[in-house]
C-alpha positions as CSV (number, residue, x, y, z in Angstrom):
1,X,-17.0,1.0,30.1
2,X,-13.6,2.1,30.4
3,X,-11.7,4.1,27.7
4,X,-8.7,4.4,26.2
5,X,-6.3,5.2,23.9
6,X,-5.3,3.1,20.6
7,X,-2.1,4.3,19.4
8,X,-1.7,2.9,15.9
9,X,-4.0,1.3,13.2
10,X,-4.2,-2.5,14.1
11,X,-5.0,-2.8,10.3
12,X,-1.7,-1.3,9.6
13,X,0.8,-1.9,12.7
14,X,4.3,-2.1,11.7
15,X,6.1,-3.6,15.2
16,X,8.1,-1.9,16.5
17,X,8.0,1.4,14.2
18,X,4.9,3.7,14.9
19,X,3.2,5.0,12.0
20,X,3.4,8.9,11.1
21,X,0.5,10.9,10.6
22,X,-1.0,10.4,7.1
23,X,-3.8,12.0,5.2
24,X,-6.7,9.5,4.0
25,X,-8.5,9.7,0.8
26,X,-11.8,11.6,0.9
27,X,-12.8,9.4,-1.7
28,X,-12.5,6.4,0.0
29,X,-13.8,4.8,3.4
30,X,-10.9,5.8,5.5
31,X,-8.3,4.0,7.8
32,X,-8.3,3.4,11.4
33,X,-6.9,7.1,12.0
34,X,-3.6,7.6,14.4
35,X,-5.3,7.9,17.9
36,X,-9.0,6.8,18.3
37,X,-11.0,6.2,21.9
38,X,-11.9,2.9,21.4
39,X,-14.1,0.8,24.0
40,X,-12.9,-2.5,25.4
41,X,-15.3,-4.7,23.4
42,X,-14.0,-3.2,20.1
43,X,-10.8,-4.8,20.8
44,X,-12.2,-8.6,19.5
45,X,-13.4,-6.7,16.5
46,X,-10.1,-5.1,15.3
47,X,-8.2,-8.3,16.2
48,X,-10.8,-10.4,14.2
49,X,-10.7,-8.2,10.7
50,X,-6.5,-8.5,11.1
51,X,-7.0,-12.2,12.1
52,X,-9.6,-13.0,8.6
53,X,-6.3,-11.5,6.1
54,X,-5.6,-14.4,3.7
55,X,-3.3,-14.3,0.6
56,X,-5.7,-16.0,-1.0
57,X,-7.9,-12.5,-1.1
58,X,-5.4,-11.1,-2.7
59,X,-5.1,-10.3,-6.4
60,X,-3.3,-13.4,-7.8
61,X,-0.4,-11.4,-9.3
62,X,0.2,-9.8,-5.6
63,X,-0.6,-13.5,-4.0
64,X,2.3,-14.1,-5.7
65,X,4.7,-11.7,-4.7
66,X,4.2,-12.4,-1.4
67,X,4.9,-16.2,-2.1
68,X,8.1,-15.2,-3.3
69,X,9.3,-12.9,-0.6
70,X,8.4,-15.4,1.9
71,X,10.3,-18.5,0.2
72,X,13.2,-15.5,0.7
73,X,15.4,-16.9,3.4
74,X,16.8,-13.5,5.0
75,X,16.2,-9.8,4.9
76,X,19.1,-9.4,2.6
77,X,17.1,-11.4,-0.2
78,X,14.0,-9.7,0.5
79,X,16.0,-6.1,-0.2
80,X,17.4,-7.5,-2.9
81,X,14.0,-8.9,-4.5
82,X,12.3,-5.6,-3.9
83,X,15.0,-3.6,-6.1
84,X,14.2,-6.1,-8.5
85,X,10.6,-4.8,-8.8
86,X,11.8,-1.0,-8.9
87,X,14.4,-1.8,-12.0
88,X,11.7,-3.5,-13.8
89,X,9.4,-0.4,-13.7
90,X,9.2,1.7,-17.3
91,X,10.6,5.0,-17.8
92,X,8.1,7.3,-16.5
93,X,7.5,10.6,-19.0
94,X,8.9,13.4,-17.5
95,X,5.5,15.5,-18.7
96,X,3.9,13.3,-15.7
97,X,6.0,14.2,-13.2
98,X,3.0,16.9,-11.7
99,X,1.5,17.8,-8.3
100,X,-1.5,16.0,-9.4
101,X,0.3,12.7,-9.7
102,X,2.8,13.2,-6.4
103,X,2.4,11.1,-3.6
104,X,2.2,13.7,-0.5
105,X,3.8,12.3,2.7
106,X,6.4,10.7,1.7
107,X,10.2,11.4,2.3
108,X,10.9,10.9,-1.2
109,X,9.8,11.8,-4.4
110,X,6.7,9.3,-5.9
111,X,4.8,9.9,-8.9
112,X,2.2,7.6,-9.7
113,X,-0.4,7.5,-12.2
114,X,-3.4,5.2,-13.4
115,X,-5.4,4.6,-16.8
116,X,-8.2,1.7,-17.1
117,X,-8.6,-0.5,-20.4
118,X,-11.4,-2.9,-20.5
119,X,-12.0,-2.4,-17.0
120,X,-8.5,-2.8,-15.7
121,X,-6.3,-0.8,-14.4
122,X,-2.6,0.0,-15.5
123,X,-0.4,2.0,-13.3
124,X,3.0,3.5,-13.4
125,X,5.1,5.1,-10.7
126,X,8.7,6.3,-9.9
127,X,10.6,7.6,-7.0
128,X,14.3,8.9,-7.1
129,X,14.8,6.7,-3.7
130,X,15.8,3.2,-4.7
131,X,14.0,1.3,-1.5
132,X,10.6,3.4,-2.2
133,X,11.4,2.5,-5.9
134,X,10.7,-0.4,-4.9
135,X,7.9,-0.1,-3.3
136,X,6.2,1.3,-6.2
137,X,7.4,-1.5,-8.6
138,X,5.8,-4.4,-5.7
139,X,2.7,-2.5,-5.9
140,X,2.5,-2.0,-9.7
141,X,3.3,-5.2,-10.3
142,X,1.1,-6.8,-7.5
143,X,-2.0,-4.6,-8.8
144,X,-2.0,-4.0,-12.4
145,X,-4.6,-5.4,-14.4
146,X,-6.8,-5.9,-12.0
147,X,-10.3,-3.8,-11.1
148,X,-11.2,-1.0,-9.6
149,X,-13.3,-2.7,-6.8
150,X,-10.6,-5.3,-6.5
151,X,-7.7,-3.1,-5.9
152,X,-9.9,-0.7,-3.1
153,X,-11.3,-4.2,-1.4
154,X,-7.1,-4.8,-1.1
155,X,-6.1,-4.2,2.3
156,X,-2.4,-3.2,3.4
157,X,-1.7,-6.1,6.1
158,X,-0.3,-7.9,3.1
159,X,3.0,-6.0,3.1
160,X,3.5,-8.1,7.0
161,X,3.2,-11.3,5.0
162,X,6.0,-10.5,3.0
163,X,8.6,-9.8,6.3
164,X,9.9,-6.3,4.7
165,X,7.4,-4.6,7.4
166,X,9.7,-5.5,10.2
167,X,12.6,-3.5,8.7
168,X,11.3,-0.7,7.3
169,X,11.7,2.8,8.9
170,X,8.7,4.7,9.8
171,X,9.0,7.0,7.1
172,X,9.5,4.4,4.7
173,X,6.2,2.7,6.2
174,X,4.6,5.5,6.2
175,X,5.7,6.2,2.4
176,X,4.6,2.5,1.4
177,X,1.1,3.2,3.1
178,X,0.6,6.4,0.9
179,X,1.7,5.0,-2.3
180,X,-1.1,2.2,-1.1
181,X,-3.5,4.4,-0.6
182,X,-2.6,6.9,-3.9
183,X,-2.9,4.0,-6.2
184,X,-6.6,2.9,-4.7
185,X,-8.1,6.8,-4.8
186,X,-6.4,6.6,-8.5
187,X,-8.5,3.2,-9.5
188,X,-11.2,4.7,-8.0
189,X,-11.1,7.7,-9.9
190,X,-10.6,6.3,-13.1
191,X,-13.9,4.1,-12.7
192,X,-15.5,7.1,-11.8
193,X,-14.1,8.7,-14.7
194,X,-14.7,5.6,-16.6
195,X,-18.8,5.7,-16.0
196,X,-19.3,9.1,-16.4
């Protein structure tokens, strides 16, 4: 069977930007990496898992999000909706601001950081970049309150529902694919830290 080369996650693929390197979590199952040999018959696999995304998997508070940036009629709207979501985020204490809670790989500076109450999780985040702001806000307001297990079953194909993929630069994709990925290794942890 012949081999080849796969150039960029297919669970992640933001046309026509490639994706830059990233580091996965080593606490959780990690992505399709950069460059992989693949065989030909794993091609109706991959296409498949991106084919089964519904919103309707989704966290309702994040369903809804993407509702809303798809009713937006142009990219302009979309922008501005997203700023919304960073300038409703709450001041995040300076103390926090540590390597522990910095998001590595992205352009800008990201802080996030997670706490769980009754089994749901509460996040906050900040970025001195006002796009990647937010990013942040989208994703904390998408996932908080929800569980652990729900927010690492929460894949990142949603983010192409919402049409901001298509005109995000690759560092920015790359950034918003980070914070992702921060935010579930944080849930994770505080469940961990939660049971022990």
């Amino acid at each position: 069977m012949e081999l080849g080369i796969f150039p960029t996650p297919l669970f992640f693929n933001f046309s026509p930007f490639p994706l830059l390197p990233f580091s996965p979590s080593p606490l959780l199952p990690s992505p399709i990496p950069q460059q992989i040999i693949y065989t030909q018959g794993d091609t109706a696999y991959f296409n498949a898992a991106v084919m089964s995304f519904s919103i309707e998997s989704l966290p309702p508070s994040l369903a809804k999000i993407v509702q809303r940036f798809q009713r937006a009629t142009d990219q302009k709207r979309r922008y501005e909706q997203l700023i919304w979501y960073g300038s409703k985020l709450k001041e995040f204490p300076e103390a926090d601001k540590v390597p522990e809670n910095k998001v590595a790989g992205c352009a800008s500076q990201v802080y996030v950081t997670a706490s769980l109450d009754d089994g749901k999780v509460t996040f906050q985040g900040d970025s001195d970049s006002q796009l990647t702001k937010g990013l942040v806000g989208l994703l904390i307001e998408g996932l908080n309150g929800s569980t652990p297990s729900e927010i690492v079953q929460v894949v990142p194909d949603f983010i192409q529902e919402t049409g901001l993929n298509v005109s995000l630069t690759p560092s920015r994709a790359n950034g918003f694919y980070n914070i992702f990925k921060t935010m579930q290794k944080k849930a994770l942890e505080c469940e961990v830290s939660g049971n022990s």
